[in-house]
N, CA, C and O atoms as a GROMACS GRO file, in nm:
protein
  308
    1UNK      N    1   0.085  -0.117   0.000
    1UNK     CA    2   0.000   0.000   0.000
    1UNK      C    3   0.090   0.124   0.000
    1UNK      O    4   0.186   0.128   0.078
    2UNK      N    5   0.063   0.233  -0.089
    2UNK     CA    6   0.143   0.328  -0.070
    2UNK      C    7  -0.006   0.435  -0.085
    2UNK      O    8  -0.094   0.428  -0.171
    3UNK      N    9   0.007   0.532   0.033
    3UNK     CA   10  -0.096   0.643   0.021
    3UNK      C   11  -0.015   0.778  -0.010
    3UNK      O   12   0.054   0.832   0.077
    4UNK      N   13  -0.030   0.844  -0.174
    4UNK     CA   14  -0.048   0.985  -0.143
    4UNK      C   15   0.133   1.013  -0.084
    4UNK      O   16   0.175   1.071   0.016
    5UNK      N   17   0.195   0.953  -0.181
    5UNK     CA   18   0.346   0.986  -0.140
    5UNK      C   19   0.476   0.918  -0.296
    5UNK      O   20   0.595   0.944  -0.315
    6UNK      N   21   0.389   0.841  -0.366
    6UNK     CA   22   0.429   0.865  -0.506
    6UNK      C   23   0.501   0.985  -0.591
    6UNK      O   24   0.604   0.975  -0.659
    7UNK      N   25   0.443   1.066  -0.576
    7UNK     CA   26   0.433   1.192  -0.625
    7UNK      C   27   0.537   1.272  -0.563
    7UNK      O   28   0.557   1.384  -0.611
    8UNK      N   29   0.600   1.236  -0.472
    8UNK     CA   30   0.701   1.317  -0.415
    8UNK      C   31   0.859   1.249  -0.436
    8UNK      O   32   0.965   1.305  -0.408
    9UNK      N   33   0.843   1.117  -0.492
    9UNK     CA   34   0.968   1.084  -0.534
    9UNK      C   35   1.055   1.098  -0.672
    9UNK      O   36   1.003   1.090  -0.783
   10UNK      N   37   1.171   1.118  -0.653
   10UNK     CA   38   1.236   1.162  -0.773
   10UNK      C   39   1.263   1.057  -0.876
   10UNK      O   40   1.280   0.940  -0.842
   11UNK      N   41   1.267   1.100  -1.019
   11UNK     CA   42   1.381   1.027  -1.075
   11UNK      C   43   1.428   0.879  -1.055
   11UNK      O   44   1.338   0.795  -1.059
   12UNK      N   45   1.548   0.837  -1.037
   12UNK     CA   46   1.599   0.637  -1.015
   12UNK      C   47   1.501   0.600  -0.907
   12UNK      O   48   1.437   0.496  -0.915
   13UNK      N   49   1.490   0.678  -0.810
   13UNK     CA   50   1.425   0.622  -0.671
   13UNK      C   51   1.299   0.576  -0.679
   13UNK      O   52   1.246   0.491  -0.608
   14UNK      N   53   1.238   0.659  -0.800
   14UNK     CA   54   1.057   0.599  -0.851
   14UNK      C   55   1.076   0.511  -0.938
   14UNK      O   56   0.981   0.434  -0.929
   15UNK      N   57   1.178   0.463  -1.059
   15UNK     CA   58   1.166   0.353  -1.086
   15UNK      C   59   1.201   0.273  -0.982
   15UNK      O   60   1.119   0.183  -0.965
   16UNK      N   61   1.297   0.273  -0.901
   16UNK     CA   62   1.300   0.167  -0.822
   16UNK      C   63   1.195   0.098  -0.691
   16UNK      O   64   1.195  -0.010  -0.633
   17UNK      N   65   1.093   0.245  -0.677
   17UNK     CA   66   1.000   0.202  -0.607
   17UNK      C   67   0.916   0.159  -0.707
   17UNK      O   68   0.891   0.049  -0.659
   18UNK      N   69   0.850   0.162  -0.813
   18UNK     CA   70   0.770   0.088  -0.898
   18UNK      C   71   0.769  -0.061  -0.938
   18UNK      O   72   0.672  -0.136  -0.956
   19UNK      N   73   0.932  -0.092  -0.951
   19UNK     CA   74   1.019  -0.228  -0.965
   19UNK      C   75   0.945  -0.301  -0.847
   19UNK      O   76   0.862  -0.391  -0.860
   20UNK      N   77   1.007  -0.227  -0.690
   20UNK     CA   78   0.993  -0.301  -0.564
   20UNK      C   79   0.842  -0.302  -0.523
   20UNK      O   80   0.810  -0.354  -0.416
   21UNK      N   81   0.734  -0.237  -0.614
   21UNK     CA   82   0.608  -0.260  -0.593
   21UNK      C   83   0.594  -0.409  -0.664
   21UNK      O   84   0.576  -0.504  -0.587
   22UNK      N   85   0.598  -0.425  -0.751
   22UNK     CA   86   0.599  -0.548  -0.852
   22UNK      C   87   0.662  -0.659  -0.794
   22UNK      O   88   0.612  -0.772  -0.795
   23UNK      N   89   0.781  -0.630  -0.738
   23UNK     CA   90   0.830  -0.780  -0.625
   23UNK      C   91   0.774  -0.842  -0.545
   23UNK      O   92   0.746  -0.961  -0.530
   24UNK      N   93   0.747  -0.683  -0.450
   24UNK     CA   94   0.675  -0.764  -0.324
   24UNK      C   95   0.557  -0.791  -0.268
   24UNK      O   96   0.530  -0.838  -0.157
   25UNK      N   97   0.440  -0.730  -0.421
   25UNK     CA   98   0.315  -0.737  -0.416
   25UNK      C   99   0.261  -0.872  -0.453
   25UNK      O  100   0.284  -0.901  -0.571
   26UNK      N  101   0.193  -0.965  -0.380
   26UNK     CA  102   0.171  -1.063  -0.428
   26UNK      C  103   0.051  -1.080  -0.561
   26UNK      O  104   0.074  -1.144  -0.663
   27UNK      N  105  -0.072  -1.011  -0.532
   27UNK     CA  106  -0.172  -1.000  -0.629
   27UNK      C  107  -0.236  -0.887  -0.630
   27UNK      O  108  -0.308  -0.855  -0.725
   28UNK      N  109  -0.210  -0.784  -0.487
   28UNK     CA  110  -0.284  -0.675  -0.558
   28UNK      C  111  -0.198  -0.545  -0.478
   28UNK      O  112  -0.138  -0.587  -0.378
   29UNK      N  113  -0.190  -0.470  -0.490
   29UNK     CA  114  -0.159  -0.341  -0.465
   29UNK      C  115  -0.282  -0.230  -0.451
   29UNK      O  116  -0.375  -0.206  -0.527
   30UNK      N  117  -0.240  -0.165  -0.309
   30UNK     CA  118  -0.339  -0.007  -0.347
   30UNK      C  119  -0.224   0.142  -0.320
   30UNK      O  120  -0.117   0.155  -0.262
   31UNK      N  121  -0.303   0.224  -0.387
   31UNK     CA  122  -0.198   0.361  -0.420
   31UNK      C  123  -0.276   0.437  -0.470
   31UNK      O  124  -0.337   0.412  -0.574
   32UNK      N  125  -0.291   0.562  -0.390
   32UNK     CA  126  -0.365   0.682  -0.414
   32UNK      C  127  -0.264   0.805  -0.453
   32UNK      O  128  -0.155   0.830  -0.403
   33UNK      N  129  -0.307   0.848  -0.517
   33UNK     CA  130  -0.222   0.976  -0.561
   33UNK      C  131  -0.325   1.067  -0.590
   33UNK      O  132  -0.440   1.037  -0.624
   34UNK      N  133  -0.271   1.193  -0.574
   34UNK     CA  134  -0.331   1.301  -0.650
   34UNK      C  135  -0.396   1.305  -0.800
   34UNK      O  136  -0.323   1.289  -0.898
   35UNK      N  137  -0.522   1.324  -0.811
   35UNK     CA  138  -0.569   1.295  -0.947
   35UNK      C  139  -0.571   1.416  -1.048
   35UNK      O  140  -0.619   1.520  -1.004
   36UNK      N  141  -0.527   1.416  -1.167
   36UNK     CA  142  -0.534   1.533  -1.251
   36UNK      C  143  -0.530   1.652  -1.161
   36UNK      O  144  -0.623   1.731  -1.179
   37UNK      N  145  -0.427   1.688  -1.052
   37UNK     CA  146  -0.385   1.835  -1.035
   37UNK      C  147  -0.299   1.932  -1.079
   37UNK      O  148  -0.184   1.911  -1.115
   38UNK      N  149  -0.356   2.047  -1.076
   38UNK     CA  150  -0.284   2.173  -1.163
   38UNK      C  151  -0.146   2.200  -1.084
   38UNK      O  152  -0.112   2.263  -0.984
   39UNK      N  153  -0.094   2.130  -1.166
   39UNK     CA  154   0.075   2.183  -1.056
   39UNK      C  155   0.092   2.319  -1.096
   39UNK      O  156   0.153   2.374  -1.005
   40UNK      N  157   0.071   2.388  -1.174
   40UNK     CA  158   0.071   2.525  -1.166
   40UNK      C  159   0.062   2.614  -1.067
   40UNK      O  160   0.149   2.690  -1.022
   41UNK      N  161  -0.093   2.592  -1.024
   41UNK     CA  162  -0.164   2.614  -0.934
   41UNK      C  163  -0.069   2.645  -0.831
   41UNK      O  164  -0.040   2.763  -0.814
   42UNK      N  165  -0.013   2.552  -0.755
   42UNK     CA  166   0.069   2.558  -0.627
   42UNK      C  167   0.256   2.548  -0.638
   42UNK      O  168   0.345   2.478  -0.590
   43UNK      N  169   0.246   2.655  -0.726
   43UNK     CA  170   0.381   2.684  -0.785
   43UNK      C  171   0.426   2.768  -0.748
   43UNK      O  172   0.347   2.856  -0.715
   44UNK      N  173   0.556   2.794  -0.733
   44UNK     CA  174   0.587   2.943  -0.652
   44UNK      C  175   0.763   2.909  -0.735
   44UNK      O  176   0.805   2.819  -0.807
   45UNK      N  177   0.816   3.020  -0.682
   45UNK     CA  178   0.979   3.056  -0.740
   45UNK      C  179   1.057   3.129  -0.602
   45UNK      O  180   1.011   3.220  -0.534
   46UNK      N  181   1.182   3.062  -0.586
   46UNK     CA  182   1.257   3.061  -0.506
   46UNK      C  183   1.344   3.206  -0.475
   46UNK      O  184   1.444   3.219  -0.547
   47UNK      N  185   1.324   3.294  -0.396
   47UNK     CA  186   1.324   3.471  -0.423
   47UNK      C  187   1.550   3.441  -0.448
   47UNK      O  188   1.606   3.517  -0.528
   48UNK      N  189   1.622   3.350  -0.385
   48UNK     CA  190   1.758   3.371  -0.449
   48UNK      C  191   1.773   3.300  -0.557
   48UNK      O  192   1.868   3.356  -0.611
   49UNK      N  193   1.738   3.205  -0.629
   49UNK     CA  194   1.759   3.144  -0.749
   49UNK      C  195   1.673   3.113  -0.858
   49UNK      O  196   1.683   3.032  -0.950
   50UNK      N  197   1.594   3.186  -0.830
   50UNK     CA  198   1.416   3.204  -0.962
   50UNK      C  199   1.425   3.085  -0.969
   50UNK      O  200   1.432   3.051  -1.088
   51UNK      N  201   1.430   2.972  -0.876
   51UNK     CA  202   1.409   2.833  -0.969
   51UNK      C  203   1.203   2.801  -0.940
   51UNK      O  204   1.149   2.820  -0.831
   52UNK      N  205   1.162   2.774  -1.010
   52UNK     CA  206   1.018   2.746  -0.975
   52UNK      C  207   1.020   2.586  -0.964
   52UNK      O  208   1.091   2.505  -1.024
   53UNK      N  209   0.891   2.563  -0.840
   53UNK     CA  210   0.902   2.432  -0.794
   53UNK      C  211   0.768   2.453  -0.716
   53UNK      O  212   0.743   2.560  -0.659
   54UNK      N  213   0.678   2.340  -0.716
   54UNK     CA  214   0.616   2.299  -0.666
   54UNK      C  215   0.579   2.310  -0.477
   54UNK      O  216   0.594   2.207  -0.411
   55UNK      N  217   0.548   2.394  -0.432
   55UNK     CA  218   0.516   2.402  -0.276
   55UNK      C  219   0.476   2.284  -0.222
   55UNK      O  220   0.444   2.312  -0.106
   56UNK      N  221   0.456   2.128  -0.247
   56UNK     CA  222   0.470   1.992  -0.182
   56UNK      C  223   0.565   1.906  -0.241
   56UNK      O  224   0.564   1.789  -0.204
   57UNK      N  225   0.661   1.948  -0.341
   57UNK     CA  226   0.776   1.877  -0.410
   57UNK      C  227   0.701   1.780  -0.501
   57UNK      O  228   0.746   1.666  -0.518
   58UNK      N  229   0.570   1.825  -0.570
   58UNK     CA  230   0.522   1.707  -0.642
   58UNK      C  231   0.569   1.678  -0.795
   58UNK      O  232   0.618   1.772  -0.857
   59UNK      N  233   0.556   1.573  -0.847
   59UNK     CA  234   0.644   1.554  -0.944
   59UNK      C  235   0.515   1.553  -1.020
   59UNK      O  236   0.438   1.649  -1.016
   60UNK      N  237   0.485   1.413  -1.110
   60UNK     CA  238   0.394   1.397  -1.226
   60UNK      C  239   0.265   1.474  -1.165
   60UNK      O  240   0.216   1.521  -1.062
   61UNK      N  241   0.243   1.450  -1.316
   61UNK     CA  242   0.063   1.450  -1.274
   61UNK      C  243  -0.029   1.376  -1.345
   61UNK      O  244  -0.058   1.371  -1.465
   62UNK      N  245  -0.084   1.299  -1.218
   62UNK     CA  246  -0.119   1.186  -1.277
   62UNK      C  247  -0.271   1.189  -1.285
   62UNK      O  248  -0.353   1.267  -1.236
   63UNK      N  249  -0.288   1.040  -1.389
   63UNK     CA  250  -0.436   1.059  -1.446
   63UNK      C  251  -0.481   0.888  -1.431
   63UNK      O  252  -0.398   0.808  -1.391
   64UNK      N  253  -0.581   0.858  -1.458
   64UNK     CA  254  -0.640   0.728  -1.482
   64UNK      C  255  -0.555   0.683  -1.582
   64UNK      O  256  -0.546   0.564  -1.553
   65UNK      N  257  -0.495   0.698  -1.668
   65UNK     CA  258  -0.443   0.665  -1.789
   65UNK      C  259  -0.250   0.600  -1.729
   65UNK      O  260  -0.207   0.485  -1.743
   66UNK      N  261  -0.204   0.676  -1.688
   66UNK     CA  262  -0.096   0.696  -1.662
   66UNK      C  263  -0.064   0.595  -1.509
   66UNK      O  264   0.030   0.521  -1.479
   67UNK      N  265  -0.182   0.634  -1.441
   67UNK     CA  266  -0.156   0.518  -1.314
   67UNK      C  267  -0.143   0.344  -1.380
   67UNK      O  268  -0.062   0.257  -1.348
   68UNK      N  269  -0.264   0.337  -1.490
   68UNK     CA  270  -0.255   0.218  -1.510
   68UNK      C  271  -0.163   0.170  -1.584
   68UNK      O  272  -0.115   0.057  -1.592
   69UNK      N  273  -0.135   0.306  -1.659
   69UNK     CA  274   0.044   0.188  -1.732
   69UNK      C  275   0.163   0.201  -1.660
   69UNK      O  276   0.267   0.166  -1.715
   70UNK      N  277   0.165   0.253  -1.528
   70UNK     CA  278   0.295   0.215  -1.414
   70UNK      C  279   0.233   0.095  -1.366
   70UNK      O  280   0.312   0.003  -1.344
   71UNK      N  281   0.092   0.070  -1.342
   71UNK     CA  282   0.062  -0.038  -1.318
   71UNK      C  283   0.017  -0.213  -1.374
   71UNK      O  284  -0.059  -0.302  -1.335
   72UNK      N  285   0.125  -0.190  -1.500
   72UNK     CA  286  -0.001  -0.336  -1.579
   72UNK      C  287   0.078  -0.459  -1.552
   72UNK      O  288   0.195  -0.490  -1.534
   73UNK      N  289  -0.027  -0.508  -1.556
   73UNK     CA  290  -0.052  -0.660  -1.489
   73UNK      C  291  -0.158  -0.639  -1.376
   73UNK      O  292  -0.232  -0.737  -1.362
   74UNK      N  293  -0.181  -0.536  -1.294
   74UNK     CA  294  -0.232  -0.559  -1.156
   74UNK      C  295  -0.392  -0.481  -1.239
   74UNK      O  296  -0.397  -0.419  -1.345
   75UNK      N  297  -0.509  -0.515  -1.139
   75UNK     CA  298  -0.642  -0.485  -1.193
   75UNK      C  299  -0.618  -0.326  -1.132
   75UNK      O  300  -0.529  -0.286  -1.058
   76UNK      N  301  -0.726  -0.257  -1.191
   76UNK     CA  302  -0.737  -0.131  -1.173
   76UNK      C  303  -0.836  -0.084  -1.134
   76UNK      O  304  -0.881   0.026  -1.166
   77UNK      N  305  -0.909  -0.209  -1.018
   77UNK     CA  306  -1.057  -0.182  -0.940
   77UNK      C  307  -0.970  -0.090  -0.831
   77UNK      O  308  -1.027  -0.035  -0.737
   0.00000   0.00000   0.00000
């Protein structure tokens, strides 16, 4: 089970948590994420290095579409 914390991992570390979902899940998995949100929305820029970034460090943005192809093989009830 992963709740609502997907979304905050980077880069190698999310394939490798996606991999280690698939190992140690026997038949089903659950995982909530944020659905179709405006990362815009909660965007802001850093006042010494203009870098813009996300105010919860969220990465994708995910949809019905996109959950299920990190997820195939497993049902999508």
């Amino acid at each position: 089970m992963a709740t609502e914390v997907m979304e905050h991992v980077p880069g190698e570390p999310y394939r490798r948590m996606l991999s280690e979902f698939a190992r140690v899940a026997g038949k089903f998995i659950l995982v909530t994420v944020p659905n179709g949100e405006n990362l815009e929305k909660n965007a802001t820029v850093c006042g010494a290095c203009r870098t813009h970034f996300h105010i919860w460090v969220r990465l994708p943005v995910y949809t019905a579409e996109l959950t299920e192809r990190l997820f195939l093989g497993f049902n999508s009830n």
